[in-house]
Legacy VTK file of the C-alpha trace (Angstrom):
# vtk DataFile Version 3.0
C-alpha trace
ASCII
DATASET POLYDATA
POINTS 192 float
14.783 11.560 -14.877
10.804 10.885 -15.454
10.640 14.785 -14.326
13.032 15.792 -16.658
11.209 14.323 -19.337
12.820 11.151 -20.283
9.155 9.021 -21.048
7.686 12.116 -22.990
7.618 10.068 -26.310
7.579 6.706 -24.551
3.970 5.714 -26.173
4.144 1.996 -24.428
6.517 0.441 -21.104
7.206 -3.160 -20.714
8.475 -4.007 -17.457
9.246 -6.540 -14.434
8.438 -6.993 -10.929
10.700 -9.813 -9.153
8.083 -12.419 -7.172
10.388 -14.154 -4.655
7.139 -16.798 -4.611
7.764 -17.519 -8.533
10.093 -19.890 -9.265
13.166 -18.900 -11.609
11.885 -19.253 -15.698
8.285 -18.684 -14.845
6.377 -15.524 -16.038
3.051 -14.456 -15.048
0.969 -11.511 -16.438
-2.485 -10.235 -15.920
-4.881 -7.720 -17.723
-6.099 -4.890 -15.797
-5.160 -4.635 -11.991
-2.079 -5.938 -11.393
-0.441 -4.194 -8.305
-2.130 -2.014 -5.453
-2.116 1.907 -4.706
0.828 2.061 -1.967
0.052 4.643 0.203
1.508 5.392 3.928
0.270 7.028 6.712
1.490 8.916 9.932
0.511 9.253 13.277
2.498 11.308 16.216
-0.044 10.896 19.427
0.819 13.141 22.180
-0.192 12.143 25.450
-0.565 14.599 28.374
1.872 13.124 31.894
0.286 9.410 32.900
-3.440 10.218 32.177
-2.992 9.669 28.425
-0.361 7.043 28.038
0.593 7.377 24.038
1.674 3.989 24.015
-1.507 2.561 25.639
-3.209 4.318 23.141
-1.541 3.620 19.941
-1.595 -0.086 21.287
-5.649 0.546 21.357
-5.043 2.674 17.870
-3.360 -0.947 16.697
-6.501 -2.474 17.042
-9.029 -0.183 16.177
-7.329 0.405 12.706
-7.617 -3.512 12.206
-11.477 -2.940 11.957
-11.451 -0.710 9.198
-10.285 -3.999 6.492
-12.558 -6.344 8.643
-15.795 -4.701 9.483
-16.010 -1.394 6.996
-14.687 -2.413 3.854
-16.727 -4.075 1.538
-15.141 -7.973 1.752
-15.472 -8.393 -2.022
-13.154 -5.391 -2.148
-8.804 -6.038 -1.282
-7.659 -3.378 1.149
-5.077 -3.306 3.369
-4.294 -1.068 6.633
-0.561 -2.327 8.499
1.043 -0.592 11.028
4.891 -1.127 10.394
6.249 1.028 12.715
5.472 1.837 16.134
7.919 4.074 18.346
7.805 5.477 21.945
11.347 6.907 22.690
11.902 7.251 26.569
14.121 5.841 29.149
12.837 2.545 30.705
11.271 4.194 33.740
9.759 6.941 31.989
5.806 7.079 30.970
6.263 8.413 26.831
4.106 11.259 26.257
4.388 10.919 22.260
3.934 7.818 20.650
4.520 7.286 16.626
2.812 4.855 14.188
3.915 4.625 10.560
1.840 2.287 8.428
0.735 1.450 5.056
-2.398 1.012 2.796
-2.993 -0.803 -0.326
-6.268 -0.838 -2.384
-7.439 -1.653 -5.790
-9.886 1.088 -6.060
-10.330 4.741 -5.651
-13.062 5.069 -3.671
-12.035 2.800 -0.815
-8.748 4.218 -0.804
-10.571 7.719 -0.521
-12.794 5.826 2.190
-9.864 4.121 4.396
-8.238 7.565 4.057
-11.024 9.334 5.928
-11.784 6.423 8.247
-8.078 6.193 9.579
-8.875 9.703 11.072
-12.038 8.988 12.095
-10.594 5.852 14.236
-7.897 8.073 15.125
-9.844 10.764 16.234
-12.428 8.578 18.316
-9.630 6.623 20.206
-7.847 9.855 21.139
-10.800 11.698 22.291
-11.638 8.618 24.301
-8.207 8.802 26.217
-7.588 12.439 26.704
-4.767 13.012 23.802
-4.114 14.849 21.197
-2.612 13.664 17.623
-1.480 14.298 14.029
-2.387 12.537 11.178
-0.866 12.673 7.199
-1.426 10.583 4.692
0.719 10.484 1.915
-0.692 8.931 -1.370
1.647 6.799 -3.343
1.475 5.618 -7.201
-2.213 4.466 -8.688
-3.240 1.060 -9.106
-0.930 -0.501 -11.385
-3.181 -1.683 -14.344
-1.992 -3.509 -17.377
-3.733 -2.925 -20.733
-5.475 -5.762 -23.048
-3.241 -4.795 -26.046
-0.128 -5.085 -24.215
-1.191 -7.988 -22.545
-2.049 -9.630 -25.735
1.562 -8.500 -27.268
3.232 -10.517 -24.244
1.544 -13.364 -23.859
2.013 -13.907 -27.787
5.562 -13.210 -27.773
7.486 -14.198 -23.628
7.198 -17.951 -24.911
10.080 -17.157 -27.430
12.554 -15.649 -24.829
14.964 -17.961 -23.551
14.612 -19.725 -20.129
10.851 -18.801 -20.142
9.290 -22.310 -18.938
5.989 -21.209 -17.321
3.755 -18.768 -18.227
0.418 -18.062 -16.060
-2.487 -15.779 -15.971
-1.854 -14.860 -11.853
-4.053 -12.809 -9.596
-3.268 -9.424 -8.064
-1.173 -8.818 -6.078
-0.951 -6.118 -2.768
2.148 -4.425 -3.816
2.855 -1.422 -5.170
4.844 -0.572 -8.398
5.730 2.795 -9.532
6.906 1.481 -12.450
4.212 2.748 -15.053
3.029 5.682 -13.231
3.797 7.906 -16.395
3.088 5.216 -19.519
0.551 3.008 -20.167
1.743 -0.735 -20.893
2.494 -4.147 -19.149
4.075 -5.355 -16.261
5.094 -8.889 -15.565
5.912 -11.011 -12.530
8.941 -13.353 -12.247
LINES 1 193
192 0 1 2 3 4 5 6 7 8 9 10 11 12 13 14 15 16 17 18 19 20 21 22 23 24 25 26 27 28 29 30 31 32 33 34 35 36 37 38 39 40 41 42 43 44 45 46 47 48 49 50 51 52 53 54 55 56 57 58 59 60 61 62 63 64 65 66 67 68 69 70 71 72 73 74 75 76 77 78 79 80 81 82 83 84 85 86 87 88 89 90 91 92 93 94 95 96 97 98 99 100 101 102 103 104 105 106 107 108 109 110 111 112 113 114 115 116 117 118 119 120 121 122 123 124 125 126 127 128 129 130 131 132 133 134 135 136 137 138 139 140 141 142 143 144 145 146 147 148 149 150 151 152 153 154 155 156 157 158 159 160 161 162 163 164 165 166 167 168 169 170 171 172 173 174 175 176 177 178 179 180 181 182 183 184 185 186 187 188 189 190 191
C-alpha cells in the first residue's frame, strides 16, 4: 500500500508500539530517538571435510562477534550484534561442512551502524582465514532510527491525558527495537 502511494499527502503519522513491560493505561513518549535501525545479517560458512569444522567455527564466529558491542563500539553509544539463528544440517555422525548464522543489529546512529556493518566482515573474515574456510556474508539494512519530532511530541503529551483509560503518562528512554512504522512520514510514536 505505502508503494502504491497511500501516505503521499499524509503530512504527519501518529502511531503505537505495544510494550509488553508497560502496564495496561500507561503511555510513554519520547522526543527524538525512540526505536533502533533493525538490520539482519547472514552468514553461510563452508568448511572444507574435518579440517574446517563450520560449526566449530561459527561457535568461535559466536564469540568473536560479541566483541564488536563490547570492545569496538564506543560504550556511550547503544548497539547491538545477536546471533538468533545458528544451523548445521547433517546426520548425527556426520562432520557439517556448511554452517549458517542469522542475526540481528540495532543502533541509534548511522555511523556505527555503517561501522558494525564493516566490522562483522572483518571478524568474519579473520576467524575464517584462521580456520581454513570459506564464507558469505549479506547484510540487509532494515528501517532508520525511528525518531519522533518536538512538535508532535508536544501535540501528544498536551492532548493523550484526555483519552480514556490513559492513567500514566512518562517521558521513557529508547528502546532497541525496530519500528517501520514511520519510515515514510514524519510524526510520533508512542509506547503502551
Amino acid at each position: 500500500m505505502i508503494d502504491d502511494g497511500c501516505l503521499d499527502d499524509v503530512d504527519v503519522i501518529f502511531g503505537t508500539h505495544l510494550q509488553a513491560q508497560m502496564l495496561l493505561g500507561e503511555i510513554g513518549y519520547r522526543s527524538g530517538a525512540l526505536q533502533a535501525a533493525p538490520d539482519r545479517f547472514d552468514i553461510t560458512i563452508q568448511g572444507e571435510g574435518t579440517g574446517a569444522y563450520s560449526i566449530v567455527i561459527g561457535g568461535e564466529l559466536i564469540n568473536n562477534l560479541q566483541q564488536i558491542v563490547s570492545r569496538r563500539v564506543d560504550p556511550l553509544d547503544s548497539a547491538v550484534v545477536s546471533i538468533c539463528n545458528f544451523e548445521a544440517k547433517n546426520p548425527y555422525n556426520v562432520i557439517a561442512n556448511t554452517a549458517g548464522l542469522t542475526g540481528t543489529v540495532r543502533t541509534f546512529k548511522e555511523e556505527t551502524r555503517n561501522f558494525i556493518e564493516q566490522e562483522i566482515e572483518e571478524v568474519i573474515k579473520g576467524t575464517c582465514q584462521v580456520s581454513g574456510a570459506s564464507y558469505q556474508y549479506t547484510f540487509t539494512r532494515g528501517y532508520p532510527t525511528l525518531v519522533n519530532h518536538e512538535e508532535e511530541t508536544a501535540i501528544v503529551t498536551e492532548t493523550v491525558h484526555d483519552v480514556p483509560g490513559v492513567e500514566k503518562v512518562t517521558e521513557t528512554p529508547p528502546i532497541m527495537g525496530g519500528e517501520d512504522l514511520r519510515s515514510a512520514v514524519h510524526g510520533q510514536t508512542l509506547l503502551n
